[in-house]
N, CA, C and O of each residue as an XYZ file, in Angstrom:
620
protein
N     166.862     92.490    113.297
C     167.731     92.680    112.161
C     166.911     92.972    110.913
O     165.782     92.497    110.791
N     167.436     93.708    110.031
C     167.008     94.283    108.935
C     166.769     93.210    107.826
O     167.711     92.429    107.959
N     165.869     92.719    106.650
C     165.739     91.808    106.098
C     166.962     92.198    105.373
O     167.449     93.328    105.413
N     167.496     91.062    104.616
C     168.500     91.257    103.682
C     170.178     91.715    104.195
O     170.945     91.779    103.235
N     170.560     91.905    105.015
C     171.839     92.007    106.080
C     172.397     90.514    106.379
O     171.939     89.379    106.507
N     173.649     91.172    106.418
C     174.333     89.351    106.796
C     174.461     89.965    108.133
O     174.652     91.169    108.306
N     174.317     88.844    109.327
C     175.071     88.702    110.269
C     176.626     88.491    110.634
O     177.267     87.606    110.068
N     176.996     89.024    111.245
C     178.414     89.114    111.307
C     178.782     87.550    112.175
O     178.467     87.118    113.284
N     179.664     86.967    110.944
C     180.187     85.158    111.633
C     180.859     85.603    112.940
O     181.587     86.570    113.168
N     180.299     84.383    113.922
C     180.738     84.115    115.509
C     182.315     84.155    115.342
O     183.036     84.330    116.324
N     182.840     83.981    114.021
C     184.483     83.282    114.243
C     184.467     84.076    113.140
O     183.474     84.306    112.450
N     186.271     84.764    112.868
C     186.357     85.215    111.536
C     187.127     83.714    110.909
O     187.603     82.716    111.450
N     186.931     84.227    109.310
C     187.356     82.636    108.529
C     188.771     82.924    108.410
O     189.299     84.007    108.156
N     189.235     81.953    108.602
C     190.474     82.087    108.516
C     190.940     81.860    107.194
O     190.322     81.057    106.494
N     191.915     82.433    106.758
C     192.329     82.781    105.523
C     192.786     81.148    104.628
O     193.486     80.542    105.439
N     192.652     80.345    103.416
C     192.981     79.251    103.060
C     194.466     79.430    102.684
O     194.626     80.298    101.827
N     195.575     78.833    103.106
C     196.961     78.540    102.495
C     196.538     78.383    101.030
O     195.719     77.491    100.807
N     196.997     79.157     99.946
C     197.546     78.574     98.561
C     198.347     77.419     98.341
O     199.294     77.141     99.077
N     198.070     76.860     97.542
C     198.653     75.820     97.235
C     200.110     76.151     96.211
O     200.181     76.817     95.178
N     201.311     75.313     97.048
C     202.604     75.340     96.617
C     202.838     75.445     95.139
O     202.264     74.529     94.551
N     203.635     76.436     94.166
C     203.938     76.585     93.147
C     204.813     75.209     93.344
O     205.286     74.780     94.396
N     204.902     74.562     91.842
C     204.768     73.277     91.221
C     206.258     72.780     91.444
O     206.607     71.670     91.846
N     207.313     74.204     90.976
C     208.247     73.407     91.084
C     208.695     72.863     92.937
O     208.997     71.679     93.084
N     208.697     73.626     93.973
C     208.957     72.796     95.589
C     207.665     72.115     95.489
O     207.777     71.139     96.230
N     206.574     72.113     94.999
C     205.592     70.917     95.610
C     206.339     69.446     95.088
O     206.523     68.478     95.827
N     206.736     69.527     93.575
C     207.527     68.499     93.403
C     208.935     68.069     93.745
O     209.464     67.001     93.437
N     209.539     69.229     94.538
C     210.996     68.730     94.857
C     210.304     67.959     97.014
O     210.664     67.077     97.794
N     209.470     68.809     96.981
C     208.935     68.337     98.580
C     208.460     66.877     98.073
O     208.942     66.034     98.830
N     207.668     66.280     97.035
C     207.555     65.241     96.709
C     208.331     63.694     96.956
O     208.113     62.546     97.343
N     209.948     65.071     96.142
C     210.628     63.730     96.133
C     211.964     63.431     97.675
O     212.872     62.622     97.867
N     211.344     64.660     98.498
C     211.954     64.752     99.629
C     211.804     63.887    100.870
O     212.727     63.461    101.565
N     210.354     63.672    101.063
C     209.291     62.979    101.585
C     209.676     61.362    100.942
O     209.770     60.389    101.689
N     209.873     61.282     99.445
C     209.968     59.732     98.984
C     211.344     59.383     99.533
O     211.375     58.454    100.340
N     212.490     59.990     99.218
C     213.699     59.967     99.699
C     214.041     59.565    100.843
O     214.878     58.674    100.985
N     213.303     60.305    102.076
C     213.523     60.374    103.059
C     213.446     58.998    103.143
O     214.375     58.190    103.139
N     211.845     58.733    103.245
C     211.253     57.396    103.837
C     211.986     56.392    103.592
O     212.107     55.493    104.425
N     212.626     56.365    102.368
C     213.844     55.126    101.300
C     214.695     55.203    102.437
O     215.051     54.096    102.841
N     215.157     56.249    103.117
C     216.758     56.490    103.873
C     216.303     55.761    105.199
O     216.903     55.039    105.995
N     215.140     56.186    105.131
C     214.864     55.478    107.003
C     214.371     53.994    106.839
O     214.505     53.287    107.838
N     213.979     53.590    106.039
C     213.919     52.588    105.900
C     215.296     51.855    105.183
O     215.127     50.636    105.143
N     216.188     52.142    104.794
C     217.490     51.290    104.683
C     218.324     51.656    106.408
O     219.119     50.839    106.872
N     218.120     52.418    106.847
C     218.771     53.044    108.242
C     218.120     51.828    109.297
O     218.766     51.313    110.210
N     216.947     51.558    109.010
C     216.395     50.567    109.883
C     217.266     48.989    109.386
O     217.798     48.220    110.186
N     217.223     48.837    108.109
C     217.873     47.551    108.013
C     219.097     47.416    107.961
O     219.468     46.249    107.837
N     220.104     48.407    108.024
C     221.331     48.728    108.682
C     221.686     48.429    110.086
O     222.728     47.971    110.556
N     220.751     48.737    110.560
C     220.832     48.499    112.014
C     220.152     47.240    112.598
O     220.339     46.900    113.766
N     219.547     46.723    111.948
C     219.109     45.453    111.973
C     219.925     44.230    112.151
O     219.386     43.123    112.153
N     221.217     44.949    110.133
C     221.884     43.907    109.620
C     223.488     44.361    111.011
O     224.560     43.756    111.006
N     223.170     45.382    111.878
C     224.347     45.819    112.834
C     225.868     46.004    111.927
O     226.943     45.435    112.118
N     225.508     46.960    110.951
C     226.303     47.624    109.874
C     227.123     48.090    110.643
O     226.669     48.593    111.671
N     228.621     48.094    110.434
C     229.481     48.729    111.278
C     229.467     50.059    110.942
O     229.600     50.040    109.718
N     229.359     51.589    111.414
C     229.744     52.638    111.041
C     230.607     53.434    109.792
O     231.814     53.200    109.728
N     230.052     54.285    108.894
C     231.776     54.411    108.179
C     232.896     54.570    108.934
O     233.924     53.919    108.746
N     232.719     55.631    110.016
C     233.982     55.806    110.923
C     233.717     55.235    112.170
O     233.111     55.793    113.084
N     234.210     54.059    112.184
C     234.350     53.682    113.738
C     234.825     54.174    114.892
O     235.941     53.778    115.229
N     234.121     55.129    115.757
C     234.997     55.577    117.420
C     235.469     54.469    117.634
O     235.457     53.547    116.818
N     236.097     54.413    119.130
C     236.489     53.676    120.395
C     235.224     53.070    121.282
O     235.234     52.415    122.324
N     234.120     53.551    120.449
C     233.562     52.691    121.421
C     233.075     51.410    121.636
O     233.247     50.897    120.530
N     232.552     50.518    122.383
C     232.200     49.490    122.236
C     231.336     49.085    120.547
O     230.405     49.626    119.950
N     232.052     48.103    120.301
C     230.877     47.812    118.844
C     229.183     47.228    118.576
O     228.538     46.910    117.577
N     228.885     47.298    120.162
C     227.716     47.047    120.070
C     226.514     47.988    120.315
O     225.334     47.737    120.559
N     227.325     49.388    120.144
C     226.507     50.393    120.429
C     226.894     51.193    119.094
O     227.829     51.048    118.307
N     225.736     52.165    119.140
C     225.564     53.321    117.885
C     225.250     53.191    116.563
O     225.476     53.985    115.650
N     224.551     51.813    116.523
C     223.976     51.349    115.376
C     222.491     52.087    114.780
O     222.116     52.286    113.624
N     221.779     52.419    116.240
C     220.760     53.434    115.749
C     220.773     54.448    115.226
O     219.876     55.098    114.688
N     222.320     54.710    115.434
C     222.865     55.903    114.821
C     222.143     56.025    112.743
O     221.867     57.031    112.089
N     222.095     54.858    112.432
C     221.849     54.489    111.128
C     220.667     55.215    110.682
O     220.655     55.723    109.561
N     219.059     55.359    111.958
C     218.237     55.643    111.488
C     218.185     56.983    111.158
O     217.372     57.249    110.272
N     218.875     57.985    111.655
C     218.170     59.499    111.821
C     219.429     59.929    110.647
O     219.221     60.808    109.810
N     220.658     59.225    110.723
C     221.445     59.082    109.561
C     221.442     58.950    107.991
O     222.019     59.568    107.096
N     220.341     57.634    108.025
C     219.895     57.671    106.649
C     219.220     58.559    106.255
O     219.429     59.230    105.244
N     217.995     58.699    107.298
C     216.532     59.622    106.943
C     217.375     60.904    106.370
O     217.409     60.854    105.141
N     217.975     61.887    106.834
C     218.868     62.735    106.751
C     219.374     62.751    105.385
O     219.082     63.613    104.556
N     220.223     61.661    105.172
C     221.045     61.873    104.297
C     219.755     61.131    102.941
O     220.163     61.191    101.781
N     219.042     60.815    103.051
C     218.012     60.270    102.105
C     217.207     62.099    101.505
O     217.206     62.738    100.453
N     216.757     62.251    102.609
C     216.265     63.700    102.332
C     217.071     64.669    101.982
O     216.387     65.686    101.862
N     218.367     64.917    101.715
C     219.714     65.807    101.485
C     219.004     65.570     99.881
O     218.192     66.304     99.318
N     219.664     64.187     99.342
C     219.673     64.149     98.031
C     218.256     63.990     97.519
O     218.088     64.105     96.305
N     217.179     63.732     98.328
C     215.960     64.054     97.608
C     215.526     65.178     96.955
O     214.988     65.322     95.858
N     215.949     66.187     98.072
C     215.920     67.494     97.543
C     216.513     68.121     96.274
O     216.042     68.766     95.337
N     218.040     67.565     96.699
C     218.591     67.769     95.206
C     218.392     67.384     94.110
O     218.575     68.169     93.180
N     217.947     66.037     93.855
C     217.515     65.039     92.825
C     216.009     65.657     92.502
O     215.461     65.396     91.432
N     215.492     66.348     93.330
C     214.341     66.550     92.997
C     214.120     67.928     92.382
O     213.443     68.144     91.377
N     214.687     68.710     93.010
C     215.156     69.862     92.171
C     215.421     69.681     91.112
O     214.499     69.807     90.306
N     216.809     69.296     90.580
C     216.973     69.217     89.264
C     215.454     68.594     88.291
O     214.858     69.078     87.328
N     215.235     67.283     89.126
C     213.770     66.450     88.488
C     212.600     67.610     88.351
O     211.590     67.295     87.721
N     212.679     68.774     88.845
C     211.356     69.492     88.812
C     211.991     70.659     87.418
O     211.383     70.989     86.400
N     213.096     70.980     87.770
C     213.603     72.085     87.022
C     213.862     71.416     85.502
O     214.057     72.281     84.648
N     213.897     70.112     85.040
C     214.152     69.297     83.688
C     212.841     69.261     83.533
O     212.598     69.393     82.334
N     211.716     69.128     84.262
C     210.222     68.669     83.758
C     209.670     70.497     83.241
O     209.122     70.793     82.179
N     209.996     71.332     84.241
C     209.853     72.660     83.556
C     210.397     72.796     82.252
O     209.675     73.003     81.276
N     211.884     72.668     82.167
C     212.555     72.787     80.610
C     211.674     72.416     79.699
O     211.205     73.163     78.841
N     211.310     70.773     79.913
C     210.817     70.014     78.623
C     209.484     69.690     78.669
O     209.101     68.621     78.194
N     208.464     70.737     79.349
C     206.929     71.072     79.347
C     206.372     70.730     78.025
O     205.480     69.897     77.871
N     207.059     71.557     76.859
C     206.521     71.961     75.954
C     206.893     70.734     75.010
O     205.960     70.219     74.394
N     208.462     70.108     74.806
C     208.213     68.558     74.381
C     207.372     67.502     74.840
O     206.914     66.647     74.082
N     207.146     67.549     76.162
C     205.957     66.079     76.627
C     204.700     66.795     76.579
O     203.780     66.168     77.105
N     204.359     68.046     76.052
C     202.925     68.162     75.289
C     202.756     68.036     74.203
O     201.567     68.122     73.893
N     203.549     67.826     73.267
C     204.466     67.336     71.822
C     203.620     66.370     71.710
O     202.679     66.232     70.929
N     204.262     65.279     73.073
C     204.135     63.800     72.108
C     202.715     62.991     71.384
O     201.650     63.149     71.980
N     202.718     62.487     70.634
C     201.746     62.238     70.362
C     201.137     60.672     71.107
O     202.162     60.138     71.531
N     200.278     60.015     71.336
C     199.966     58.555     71.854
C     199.388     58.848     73.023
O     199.317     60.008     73.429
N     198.831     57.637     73.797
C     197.950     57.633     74.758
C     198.208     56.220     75.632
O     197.421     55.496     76.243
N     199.596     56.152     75.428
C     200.022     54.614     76.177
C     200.581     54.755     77.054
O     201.004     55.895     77.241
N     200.866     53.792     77.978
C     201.352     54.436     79.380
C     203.173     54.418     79.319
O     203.843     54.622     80.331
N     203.700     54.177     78.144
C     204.552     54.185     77.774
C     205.042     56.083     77.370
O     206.024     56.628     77.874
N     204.209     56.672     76.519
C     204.214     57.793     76.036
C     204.095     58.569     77.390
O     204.910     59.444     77.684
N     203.157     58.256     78.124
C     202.514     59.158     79.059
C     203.222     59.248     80.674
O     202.966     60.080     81.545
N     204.310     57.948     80.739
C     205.293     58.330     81.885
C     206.820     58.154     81.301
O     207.724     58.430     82.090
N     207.116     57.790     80.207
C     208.331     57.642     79.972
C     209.042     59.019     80.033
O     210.070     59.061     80.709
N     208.561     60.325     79.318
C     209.204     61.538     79.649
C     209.521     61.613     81.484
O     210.629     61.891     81.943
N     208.837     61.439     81.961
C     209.001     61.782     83.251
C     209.862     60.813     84.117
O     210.425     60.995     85.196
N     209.762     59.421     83.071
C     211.179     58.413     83.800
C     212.141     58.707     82.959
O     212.806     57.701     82.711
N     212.590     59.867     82.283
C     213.572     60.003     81.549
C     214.265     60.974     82.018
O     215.466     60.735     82.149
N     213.783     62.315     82.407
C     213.670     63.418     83.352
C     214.387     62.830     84.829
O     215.472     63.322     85.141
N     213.754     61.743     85.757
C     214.529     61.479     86.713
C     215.754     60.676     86.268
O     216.734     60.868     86.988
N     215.880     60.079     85.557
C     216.852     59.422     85.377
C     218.618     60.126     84.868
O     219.791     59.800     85.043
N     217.824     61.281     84.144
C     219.103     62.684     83.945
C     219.200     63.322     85.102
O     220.379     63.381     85.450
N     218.329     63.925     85.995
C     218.598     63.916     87.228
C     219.311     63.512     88.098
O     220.135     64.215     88.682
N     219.083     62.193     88.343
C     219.846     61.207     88.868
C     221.259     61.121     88.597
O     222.035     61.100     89.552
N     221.854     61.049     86.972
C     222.999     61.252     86.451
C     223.485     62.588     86.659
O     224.673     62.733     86.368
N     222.997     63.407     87.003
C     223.698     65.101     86.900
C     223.631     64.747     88.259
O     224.788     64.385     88.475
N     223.030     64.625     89.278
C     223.300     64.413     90.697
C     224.487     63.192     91.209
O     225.036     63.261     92.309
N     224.692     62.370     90.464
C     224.901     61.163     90.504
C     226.733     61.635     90.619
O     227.494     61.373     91.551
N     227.062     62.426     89.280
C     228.235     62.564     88.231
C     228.644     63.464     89.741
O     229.498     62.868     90.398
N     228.244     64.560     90.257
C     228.778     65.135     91.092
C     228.980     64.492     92.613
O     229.842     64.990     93.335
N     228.288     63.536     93.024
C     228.771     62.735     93.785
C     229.852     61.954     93.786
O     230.772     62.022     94.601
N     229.742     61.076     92.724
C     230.505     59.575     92.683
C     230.850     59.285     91.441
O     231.305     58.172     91.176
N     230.717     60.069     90.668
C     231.510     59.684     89.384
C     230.562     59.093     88.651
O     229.404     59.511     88.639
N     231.068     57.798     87.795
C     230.028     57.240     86.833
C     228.910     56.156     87.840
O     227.700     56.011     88.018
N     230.087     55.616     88.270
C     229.325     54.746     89.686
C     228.076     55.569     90.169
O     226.979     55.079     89.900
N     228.108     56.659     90.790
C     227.524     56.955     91.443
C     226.368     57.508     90.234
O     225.236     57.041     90.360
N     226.556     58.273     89.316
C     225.540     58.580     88.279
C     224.726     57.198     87.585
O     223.625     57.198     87.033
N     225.530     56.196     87.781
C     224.159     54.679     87.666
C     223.429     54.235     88.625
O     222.491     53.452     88.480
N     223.916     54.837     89.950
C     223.277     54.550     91.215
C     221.913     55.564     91.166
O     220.747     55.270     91.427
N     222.336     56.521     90.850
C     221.623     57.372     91.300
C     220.102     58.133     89.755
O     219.118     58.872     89.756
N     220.945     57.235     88.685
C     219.876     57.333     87.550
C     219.030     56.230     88.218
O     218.001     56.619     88.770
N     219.257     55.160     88.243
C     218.292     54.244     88.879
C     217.282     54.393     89.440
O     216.148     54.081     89.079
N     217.838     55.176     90.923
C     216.886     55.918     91.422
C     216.260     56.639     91.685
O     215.637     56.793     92.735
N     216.323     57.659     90.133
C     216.037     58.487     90.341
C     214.729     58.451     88.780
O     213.947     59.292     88.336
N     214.967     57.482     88.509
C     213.984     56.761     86.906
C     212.786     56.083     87.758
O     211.584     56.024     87.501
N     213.736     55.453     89.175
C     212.206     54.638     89.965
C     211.717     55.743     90.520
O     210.499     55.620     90.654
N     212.185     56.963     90.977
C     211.517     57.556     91.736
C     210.396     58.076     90.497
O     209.178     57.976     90.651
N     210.772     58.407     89.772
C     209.597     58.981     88.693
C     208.380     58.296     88.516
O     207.227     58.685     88.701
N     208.757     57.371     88.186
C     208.193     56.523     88.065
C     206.698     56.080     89.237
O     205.499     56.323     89.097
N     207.372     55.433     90.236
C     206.527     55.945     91.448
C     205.461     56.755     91.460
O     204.251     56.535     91.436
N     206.146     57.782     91.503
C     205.356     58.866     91.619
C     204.499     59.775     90.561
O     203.908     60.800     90.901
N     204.518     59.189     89.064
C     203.794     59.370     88.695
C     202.882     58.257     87.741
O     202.011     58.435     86.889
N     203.544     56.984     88.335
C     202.585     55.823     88.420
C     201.110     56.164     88.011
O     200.686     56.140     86.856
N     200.200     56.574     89.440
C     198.942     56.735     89.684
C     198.554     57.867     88.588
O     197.729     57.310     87.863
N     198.762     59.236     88.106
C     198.590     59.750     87.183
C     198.365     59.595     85.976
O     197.375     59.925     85.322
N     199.936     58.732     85.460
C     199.603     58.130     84.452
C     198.967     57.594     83.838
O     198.621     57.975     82.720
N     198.494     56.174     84.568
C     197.569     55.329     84.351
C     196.180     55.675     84.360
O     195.440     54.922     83.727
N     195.552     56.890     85.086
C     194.599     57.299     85.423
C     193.495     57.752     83.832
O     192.333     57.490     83.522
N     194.544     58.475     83.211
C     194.013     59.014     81.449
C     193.805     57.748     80.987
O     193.429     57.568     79.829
């Protein structure tokens, strides 16, 4: 071989995946948190041998597992949605939470537990009414929260 020539690699490189534009990396975020919340209440549903919303004919000591793949499901439905909106409000108000002024961990996650928590209520209001928009601000202020816990604190 000629000095100065590359050898041609044994393997071609395989090309690197890009990394997910911000807003689905954060609705996949809160899809993944959701979920896990659903399967884990689906497990203690079936634990606590929760009767069904709609009861068949069948014996009542069956179809309680039904709970797990049920919750997970329906946990990940509204993650998505809750998270959507939560990604699409943090886009809106970019340019206010670079605004703020302070360096407390108050300043530095409260926009973002404020963000899920309207979320939560705009998801909430179309579910279940007011009920359901306090259910679902709740959890949707902890989910923020959560998840940007470790960030926060990090500055």
């Amino acid at each position: 071989m000629a000095a100065g020539t590359k050898r041609k690699p044994k393997y071609p490189k395989k090309p690197r995946p890009r990394p997910l534009p911000k807003l689905p990396q954060v609705a996949l975020q809160w899809v993944s948190a959701w979920a896990v919340a659903g399967l884990a209440t689906g497990i203690v549903l079936m634990l606590l041998k929760a009767l069904p919303f709609a009861e068949s004919g069948a014996k009542p000591d069956e179809g309680f597992a039904l709970w797990i793949p049920a919750m997970a499901l329906a946990g990940a439905a509204a993650g998505l949605g809750v998270g959507l909106l939560y990604a699409g409000l943090m886009l809106v108000t970019e340019e206010w939470r670079n605004s703020l002024e302070g360096d407390t961990l108050t300043v530095r996650l409260g926009p973002q537990v404020l963000c899920g928590a309207v979320a939560g209520i705009a998801a909430g209001l179309l579910a279940g009414g007011l009920g359901g928009a306090a259910f679902f601000a709740l959890l949707g202020a902890c989910t923020a929260a959560a998840l940007n816990w470790r960030a926060a604190r990090a500055v």
